[in-house]
C-alpha positions in Angstrom: 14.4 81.1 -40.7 17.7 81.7 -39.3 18.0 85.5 -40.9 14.9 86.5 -39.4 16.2 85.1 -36.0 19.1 87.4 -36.4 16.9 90.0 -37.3 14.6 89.6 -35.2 17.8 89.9 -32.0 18.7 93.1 -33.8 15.1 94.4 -32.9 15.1 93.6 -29.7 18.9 94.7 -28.9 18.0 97.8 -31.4 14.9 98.6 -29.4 16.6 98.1 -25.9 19.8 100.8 -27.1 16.8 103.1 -28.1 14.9 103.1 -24.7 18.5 103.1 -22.5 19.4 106.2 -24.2 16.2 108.1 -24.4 16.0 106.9 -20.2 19.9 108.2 -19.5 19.4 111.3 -21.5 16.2 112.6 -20.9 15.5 111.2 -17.0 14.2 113.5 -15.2 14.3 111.4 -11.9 16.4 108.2 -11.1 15.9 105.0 -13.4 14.2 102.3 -11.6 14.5 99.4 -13.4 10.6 98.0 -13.2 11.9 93.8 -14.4 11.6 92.4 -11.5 14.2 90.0 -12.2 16.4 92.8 -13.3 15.3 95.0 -10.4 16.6 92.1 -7.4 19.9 91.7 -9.3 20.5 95.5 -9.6 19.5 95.8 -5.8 21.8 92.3 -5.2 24.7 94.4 -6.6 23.9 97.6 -4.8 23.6 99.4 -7.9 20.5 102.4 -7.7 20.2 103.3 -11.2 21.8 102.2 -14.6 19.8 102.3 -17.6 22.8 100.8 -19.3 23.0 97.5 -17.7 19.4 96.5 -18.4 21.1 97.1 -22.0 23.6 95.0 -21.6 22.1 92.2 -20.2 19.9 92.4 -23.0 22.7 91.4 -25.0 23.6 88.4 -22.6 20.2 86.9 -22.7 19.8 87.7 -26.9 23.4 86.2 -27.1 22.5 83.1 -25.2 19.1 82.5 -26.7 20.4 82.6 -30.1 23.5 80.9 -29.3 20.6 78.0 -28.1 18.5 78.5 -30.7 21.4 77.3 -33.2 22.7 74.6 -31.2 20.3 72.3 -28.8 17.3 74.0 -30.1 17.3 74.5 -33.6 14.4 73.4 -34.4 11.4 75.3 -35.9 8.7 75.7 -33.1 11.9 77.5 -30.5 12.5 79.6 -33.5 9.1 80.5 -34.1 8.8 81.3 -30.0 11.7 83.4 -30.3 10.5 85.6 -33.2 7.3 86.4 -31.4 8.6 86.8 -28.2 10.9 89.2 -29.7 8.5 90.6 -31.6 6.7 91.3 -28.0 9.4 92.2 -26.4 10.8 94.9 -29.0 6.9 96.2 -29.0 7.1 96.7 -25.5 10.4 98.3 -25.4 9.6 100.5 -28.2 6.5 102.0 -26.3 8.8 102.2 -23.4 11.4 104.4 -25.2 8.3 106.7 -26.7 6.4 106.9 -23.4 9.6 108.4 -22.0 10.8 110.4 -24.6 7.3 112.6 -24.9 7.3 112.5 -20.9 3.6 111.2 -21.1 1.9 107.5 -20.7 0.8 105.6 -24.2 -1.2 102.8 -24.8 1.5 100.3 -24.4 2.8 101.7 -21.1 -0.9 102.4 -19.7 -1.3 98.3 -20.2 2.2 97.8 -18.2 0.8 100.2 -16.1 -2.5 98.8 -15.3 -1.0 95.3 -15.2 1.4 97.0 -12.1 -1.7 98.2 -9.8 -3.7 94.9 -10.3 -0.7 93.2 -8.8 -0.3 95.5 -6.0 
């Protein structure tokens, strides 16, 4: 269980490099960071647009639910969260990185979309 927990952060850390890169190379306007967590820090700091810190603290939080996940919460229903949630997570990332690499919405990013106006 503990491999695909590793594997399973390389996914999600894999999948965040993957849409970072495609957003910093091929934006055609400014990044906005649309995690609303994400989006008050980066605003907090003063900071516009980074595509590479959402990156980075994609790290942090991998790093320090792993680091959890082998210490105070090792046991097998945390790990079996974790792997779904990542599996989620690297999904949604993935769709991300496509959506913005072929300029046009998918299904994925349609959802997130949809999800965005009901809110409004």
């Amino acid at each position: 269980m503990d491999l695909i927990v590793v594997l399973i952060s390389f996914d999600i850390i894999a999948s965040k490099f993957l849409d970072s890169y495609i957003t910093s190379y091929r934006a055609v306007d400014f990044y906005q960071e649309r995690n609303p967590f994400l989006a008050k820090l980066l605003s907090a700091l003063n900071i516009d647009h980074d595509a590479w810190l959402s990156f980075f603290f994609t790290i942090l939080v991998v790093g320090v639910a792993v680091y959890f996940l082998n210490t105070a919460y090792a046991s097998m229903p945390y790990q079996l969260l974790f792997i779904l949630t990542g599996l989620f997570t690297t999904t949604l990332n993935l769709g991300a990185a496509h959506s913005t690499y072929f300029g046009k919405k998918n299904f994925i990013t349609r959802r997130l979309l949809q999800g965005r106006k009901l809110e409004a």
